[in-house]
C-alpha positions in Angstrom: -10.5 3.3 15.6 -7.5 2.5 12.8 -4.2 3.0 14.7 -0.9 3.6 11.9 2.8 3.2 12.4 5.2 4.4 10.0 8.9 3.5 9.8 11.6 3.8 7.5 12.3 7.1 6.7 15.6 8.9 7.0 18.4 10.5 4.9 18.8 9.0 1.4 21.4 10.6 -1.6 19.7 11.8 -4.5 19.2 8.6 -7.3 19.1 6.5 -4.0 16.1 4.5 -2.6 14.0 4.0 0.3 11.3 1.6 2.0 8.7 2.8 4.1 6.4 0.1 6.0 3.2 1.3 7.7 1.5 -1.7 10.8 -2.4 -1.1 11.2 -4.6 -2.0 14.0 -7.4 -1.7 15.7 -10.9 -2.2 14.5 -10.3 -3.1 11.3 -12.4 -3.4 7.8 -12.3 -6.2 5.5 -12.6 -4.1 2.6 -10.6 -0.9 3.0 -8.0 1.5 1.2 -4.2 1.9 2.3 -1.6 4.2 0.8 0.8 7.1 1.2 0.5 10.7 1.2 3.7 13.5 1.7 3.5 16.8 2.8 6.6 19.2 1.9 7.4 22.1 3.9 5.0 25.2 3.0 2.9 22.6 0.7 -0.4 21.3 1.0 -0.6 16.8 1.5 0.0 15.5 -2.3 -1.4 11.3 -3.3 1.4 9.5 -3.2 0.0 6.2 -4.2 -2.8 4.1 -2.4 -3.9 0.2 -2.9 -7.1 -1.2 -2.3 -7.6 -4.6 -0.6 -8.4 -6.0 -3.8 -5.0 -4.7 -5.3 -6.4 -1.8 -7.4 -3.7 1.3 -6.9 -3.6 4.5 -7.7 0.2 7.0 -7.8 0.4 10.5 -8.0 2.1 11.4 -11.2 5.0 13.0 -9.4 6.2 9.4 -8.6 4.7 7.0 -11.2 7.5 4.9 -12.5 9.9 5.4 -9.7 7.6 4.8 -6.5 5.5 1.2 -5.8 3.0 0.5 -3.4 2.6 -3.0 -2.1 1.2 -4.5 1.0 0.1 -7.7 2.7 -3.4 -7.8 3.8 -3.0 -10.7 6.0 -1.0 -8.6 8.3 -2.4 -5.2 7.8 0.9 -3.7 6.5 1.7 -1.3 3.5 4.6 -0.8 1.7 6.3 1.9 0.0 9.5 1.4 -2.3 10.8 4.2 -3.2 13.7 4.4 -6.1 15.6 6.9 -8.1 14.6 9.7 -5.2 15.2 13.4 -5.7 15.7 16.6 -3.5 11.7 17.1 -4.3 10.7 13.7 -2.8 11.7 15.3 0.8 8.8 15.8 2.9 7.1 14.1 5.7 4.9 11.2 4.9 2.1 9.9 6.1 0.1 6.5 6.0 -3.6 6.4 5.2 -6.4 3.3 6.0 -9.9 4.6 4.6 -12.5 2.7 5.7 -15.8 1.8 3.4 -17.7 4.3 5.5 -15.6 6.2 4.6 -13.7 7.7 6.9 -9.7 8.2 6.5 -7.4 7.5 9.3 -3.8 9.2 9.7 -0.5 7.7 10.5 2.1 10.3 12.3 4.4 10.7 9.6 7.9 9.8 8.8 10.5 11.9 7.6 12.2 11.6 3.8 14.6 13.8 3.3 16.5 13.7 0.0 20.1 15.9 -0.3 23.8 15.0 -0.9 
């Protein structure tokens, strides 16, 4: 088992930024996958951007350019910065750790929302 903590959400102004952090543990995998998916109200989960251990990353296209995933392997921790947000980034995301196997493990969110 992969246990996932979020933090840093909150209330940010449009054109603002934001940085989320995710902490894994548990039993973990050498090689693995970590990243960030949102889910707006009435809207099905949406990539936000994922990193593999060996630093291969992946964005949805919604936040290319504005959004960038980073993390530190040595203590199991992803990062999400997140500039120049809009109204449509508010939703509740979610850290992901996907194993080799592979089997994906879920994170209980953290709340964006973006409004003036």
């Amino acid at each position: 088992q992969v246990q996932l903590v979020e933090s840093g959400g909150g209330l940010v102004q449009p054109g603002g930024s934001l940085r989320l952090s995710c902490a894994a543990s548990g039993s973990m995998f050498r090689i693995n996958t970590m990243g960030w998916y949102r889910q707006a109200p009435g809207k099905q989960r949406e990539l936000v951007a994922t990193m593999h251990s060996g630093g291969n990353t992946n964005y949805g296209d919604s936040v290319k350019d504005r959004f960038i995933i980073s993390r530190d392997n040595a203590e199991n921790m992803v990062y999400l910065q997140m500039n120049s947000l809009k109204p449509e980034d508010t939703a509740i995301y979610y850290c992901s750790y996907r194993t080799p196997v592979p089997v994906t493990y879920w994170g209980q969110g953290t709340r964006v929302t973006v409004s003036a």
